[in-house]
C-alpha positions as protocol buffer text, in pm:
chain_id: "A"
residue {
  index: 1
  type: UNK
  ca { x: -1089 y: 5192 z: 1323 }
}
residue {
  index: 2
  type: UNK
  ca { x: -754 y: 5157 z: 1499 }
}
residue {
  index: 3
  type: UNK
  ca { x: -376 y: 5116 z: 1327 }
}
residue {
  index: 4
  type: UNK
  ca { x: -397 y: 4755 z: 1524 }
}
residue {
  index: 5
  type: UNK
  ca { x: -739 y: 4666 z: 1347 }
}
residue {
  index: 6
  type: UNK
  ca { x: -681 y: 4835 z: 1018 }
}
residue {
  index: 7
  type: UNK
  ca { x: -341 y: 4593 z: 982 }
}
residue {
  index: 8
  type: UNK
  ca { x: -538 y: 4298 z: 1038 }
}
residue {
  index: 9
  type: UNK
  ca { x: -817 y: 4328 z: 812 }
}
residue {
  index: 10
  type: UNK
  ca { x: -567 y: 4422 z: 523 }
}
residue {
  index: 11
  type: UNK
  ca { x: -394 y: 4093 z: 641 }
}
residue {
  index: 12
  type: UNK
  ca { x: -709 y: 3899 z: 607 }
}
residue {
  index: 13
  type: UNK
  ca { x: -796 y: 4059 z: 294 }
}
residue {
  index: 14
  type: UNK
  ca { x: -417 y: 3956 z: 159 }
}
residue {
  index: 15
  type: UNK
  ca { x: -502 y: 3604 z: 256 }
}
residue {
  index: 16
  type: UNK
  ca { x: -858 y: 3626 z: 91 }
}
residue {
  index: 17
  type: UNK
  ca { x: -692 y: 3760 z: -252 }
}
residue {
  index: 18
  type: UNK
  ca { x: -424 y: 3453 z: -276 }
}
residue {
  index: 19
  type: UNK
  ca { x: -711 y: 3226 z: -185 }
}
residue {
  index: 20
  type: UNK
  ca { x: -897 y: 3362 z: -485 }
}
residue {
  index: 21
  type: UNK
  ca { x: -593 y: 3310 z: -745 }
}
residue {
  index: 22
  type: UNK
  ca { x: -517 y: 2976 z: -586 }
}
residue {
  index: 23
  type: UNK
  ca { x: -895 y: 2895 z: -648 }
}
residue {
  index: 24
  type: UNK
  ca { x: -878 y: 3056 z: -979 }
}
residue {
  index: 25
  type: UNK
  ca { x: -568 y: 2827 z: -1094 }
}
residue {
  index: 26
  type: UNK
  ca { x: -757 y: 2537 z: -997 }
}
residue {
  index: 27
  type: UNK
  ca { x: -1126 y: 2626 z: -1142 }
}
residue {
  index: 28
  type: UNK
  ca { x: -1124 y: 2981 z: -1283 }
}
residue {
  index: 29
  type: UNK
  ca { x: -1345 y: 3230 z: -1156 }
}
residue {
  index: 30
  type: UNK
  ca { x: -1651 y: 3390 z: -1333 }
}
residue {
  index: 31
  type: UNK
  ca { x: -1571 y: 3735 z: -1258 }
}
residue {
  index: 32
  type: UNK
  ca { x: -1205 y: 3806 z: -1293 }
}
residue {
  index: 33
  type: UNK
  ca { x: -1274 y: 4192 z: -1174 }
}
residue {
  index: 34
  type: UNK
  ca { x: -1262 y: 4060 z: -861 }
}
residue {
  index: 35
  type: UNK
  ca { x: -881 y: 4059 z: -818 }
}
residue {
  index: 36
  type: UNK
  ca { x: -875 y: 4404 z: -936 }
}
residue {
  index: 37
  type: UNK
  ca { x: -1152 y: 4508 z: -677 }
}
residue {
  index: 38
  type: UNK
  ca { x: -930 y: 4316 z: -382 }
}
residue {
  index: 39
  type: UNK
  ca { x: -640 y: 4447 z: -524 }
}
residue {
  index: 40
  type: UNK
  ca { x: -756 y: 4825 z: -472 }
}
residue {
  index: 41
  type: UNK
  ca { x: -938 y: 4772 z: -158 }
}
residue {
  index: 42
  type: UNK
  ca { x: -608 y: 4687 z: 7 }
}
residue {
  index: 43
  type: UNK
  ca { x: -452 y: 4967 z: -181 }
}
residue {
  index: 44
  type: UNK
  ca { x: -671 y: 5193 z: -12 }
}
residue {
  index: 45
  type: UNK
  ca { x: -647 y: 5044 z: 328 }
}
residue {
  index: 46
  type: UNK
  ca { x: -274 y: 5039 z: 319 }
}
residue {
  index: 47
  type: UNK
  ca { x: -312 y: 5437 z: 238 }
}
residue {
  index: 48
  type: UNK
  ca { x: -505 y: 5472 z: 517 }
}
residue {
  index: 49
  type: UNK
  ca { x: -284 y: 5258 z: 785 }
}
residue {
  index: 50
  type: UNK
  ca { x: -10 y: 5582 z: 649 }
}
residue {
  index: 51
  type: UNK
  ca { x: -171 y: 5814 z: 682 }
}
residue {
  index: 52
  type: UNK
  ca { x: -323 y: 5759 z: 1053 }
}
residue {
  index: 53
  type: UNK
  ca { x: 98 y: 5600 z: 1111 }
}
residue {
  index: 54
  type: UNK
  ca { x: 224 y: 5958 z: 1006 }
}
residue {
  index: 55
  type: UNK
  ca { x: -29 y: 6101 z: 1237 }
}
residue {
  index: 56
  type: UNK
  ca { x: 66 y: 5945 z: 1506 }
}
């Protein structure tokens, strides 16, 4: 995966994790471990976009 794609799937994934707390404000959500799953998956994408940037 390029730096170029990698930044905008941890964009999309940003957008998909306020989505889910707006959603949850309005109606809350059965499984709250969701936000902490998002929340790391964009942790670890973000560590990745480094790591191939100070590569580069």
């Amino acid at each position: 995966m390029s730096i170029a794609d990698l930044q905008d799937r941890i964009e999309v994934e940003k957008n998909n994790l306020d989505t889910m707390r707006i959603n949850h404000a309005v109606s809350p959500l059965e499984n709250t471990s969701e936000f902490k799953k998002k929340r790391k998956d964009i942790a670890r994408m973000l560590t990745i976009l480094a790591a191939k940037q100070n590569n580069q």
